[in-house]
C-alpha positions in Angstrom: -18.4 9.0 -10.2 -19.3 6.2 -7.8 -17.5 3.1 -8.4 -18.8 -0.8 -7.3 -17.8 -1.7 -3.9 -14.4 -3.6 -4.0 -14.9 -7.4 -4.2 -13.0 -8.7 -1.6 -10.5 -11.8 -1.3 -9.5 -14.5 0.3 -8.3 -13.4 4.1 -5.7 -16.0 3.9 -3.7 -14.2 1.6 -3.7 -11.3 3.2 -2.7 -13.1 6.4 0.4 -14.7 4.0 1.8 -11.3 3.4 1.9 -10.1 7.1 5.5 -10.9 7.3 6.4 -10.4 3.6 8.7 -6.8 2.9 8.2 -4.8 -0.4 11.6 -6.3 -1.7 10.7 -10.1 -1.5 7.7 -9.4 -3.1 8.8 -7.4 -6.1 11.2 -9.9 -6.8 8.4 -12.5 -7.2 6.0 -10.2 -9.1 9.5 -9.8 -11.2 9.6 -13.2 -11.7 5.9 -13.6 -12.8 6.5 -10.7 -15.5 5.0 -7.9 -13.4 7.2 -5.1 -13.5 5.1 -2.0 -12.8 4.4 -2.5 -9.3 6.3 -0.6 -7.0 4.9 3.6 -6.2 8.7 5.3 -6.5 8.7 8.5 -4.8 6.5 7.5 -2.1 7.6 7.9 1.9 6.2 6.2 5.0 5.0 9.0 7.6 5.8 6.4 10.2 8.5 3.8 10.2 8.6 0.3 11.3 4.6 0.5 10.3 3.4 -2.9 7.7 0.4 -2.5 5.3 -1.4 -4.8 4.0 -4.5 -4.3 2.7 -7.2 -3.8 -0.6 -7.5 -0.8 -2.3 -10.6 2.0 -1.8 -9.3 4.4 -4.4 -10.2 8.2 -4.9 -9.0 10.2 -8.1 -8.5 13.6 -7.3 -8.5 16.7 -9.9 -7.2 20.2 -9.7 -9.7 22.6 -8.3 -11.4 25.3 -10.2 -13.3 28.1 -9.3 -16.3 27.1 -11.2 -16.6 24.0 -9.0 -16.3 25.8 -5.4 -15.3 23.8 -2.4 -19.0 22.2 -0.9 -20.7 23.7 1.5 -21.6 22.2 5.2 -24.5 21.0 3.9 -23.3 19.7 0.5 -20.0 18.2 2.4 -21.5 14.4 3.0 -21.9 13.7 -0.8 -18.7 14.9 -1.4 -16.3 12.2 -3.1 -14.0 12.4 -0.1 -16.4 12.1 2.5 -18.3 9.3 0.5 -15.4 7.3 0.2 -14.3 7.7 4.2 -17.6 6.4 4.8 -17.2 3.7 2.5 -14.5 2.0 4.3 -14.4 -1.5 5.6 -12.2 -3.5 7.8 -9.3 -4.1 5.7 -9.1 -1.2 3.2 -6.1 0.8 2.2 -7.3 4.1 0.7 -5.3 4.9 -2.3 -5.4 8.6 -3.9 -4.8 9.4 -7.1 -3.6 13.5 -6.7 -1.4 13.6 -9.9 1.6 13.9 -7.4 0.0 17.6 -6.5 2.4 18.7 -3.6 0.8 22.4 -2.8 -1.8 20.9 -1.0 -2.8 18.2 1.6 -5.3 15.6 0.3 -6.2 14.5 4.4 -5.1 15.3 7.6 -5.2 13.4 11.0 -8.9 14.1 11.4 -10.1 12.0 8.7 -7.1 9.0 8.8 -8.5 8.8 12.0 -12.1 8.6 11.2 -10.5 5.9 8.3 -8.6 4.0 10.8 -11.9 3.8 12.8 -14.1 2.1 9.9 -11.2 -0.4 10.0 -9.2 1.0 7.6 -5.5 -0.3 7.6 -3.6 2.2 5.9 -4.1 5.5 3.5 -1.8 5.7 0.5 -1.2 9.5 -1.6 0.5 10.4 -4.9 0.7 14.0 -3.4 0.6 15.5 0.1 -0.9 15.0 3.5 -1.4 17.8 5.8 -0.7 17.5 10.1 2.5 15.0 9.4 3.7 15.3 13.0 -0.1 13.5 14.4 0.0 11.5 11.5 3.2 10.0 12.4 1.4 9.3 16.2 -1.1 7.2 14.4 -1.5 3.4 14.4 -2.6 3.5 10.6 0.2 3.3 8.4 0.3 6.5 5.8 2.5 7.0 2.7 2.6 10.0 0.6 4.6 12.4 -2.0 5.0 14.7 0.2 4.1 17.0 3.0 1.8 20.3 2.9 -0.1 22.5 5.3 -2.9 23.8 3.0 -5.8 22.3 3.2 -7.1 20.3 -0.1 -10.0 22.4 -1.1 -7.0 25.6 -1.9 -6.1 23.6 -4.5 -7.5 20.4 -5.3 -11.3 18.6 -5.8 -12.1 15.1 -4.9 -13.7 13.7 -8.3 -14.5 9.8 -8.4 -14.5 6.8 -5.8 -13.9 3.6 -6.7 -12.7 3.6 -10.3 -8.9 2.5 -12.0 -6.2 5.1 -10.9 -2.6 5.8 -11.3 -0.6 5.9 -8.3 2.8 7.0 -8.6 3.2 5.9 -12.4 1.2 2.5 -11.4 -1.9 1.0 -11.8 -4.3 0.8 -9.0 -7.5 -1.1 -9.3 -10.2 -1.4 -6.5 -9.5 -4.1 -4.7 -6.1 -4.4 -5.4 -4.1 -5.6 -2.8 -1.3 -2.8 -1.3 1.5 -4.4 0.8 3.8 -1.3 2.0 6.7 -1.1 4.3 9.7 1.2 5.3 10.8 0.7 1.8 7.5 1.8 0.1 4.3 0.4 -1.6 3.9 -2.2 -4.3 0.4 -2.9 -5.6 -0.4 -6.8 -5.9 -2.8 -7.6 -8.8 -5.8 -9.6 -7.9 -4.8 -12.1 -10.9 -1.9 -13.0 -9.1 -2.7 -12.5 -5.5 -2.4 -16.1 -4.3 0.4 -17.5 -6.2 2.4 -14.3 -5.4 1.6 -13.9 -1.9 2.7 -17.9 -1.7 5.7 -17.8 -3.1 6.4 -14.8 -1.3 6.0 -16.1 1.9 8.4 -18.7 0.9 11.0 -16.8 -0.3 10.6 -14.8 3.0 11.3 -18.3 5.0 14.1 -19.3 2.8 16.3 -15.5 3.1 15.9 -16.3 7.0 17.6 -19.4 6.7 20.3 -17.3 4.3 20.8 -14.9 6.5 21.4 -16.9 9.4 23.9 -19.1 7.3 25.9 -16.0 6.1 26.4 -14.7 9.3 27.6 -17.8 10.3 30.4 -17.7 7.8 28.7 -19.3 4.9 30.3 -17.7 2.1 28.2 -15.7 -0.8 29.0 -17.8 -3.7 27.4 -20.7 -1.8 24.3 -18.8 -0.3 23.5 -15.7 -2.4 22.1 -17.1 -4.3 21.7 -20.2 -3.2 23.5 -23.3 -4.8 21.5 -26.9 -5.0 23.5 -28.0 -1.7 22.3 -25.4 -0.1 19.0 -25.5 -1.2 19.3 -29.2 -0.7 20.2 -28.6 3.1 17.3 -25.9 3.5 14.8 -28.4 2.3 16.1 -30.6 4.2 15.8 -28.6 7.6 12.3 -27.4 6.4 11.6 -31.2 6.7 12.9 -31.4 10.1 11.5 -28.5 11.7 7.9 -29.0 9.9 
């Protein structure tokens, strides 16, 4: 199955969680009652890479021999292929391999051919395959797991574009996925602005804590923050604009 093409949203909240990590953001989703967020189990195959981005997704299934790998000539309407050519600028592919770790879903070739659509990043509850090229790539990749086979020895692509689980979460198309060095969390659309917003400001006020604490502020003042202190961040915010 061939889902609709992801709706897309407002580029100004993407551009709000550039400089937001995994853990500010989970504590706001916390905060808004959204607790199923985070993909546990999941590893970056680069470090120091940030994605943000709306879900493509792909539901893989355990191959069979009744339904044979496709031929050359059956390959482009194959689910996998359809949905690398349905990338756009912005997309974060999200599989859905049951957390299958005996074989790789992609390998460098097509992240590659992703990252050229525009593609910002390719996220897998199971394996990858050709980790060490992966790793060279400017596209941020997180998966299970590592694996050298090659999908079709063990796993089908099935559907594009429908509701998947990823790593015991929901993942919708066009979802937004915001991962770092710590993982991935999935953003629901519903809350995509008020989240990223109070995101970004939580990101602006734990700089400011930060910097007080290793000045000598002590914890019980800062962490968390008392009303003087919040009192003097405000206040500073007002000052520097």
């Amino acid at each position: 199955m061939i889902g609709q093409a992801v709706e897309r949203v407002d580029p100004a909240i993407l551009r709000l969680l550039e400089n937001v990590s995994t853990a500010t953001l989970h504590t706001v989703l916390h905060r808004l009652g959204y607790s199923r967020v985070f993909m546990a189990g999941l590893r970056p195959f680069s470090r120091g890479r940030h994605l943000v981005g709306q879900a493509l997704t792909v539901r893989y299934l355990p191959a069979r021999e009744d339904f044979p790998p496709p031929t050359r000539e059956e390959m482009p309407a194959y689910p996998q292929r359809v949905a690398i050519e349905l990338v756009q600028p912005g997309d974060v592919m999200v599989i859905d391999a049951g957390g299958d770790c005996t074989a790789g879903t992609l390998g460098d070739i097509l992240i590659t051919r992703i990252a050229y659509r525009g593609g910002v990043g390719v996220v897998v509850d199971g394996a990858l395959r050709d980790s060490p090229a992966i790793a060279e790539l400017e596209i941020p990749c997180f998966a299970r797991c590592a694996h050298a086979a090659a999908s079709y020895t063990r796993l089908r692509a099935w559907d594009v574009n429908i509701p998947v689980r990823c790593a015991g979460v929901l993942v919708l198309p066009g979802d937004i996925l915001v991962g770092d060095d710590d993982g991935v969390i999935v953003l629901p659309r519903a809350v995509a602005r008020q989240a990223a917003e109070l995101a970004a400001e939580q990101e602006q006020l734990e700089a400011y804590i930060r910097e007080r604490v290793g000045a000598g502020t002590p914890l019980a003042e800062a962490y968390p923050p008392s009303d003087a202190f919040l009192a003097e961040y405000r206040a500073r915010q007002t000052r520097t604009g």
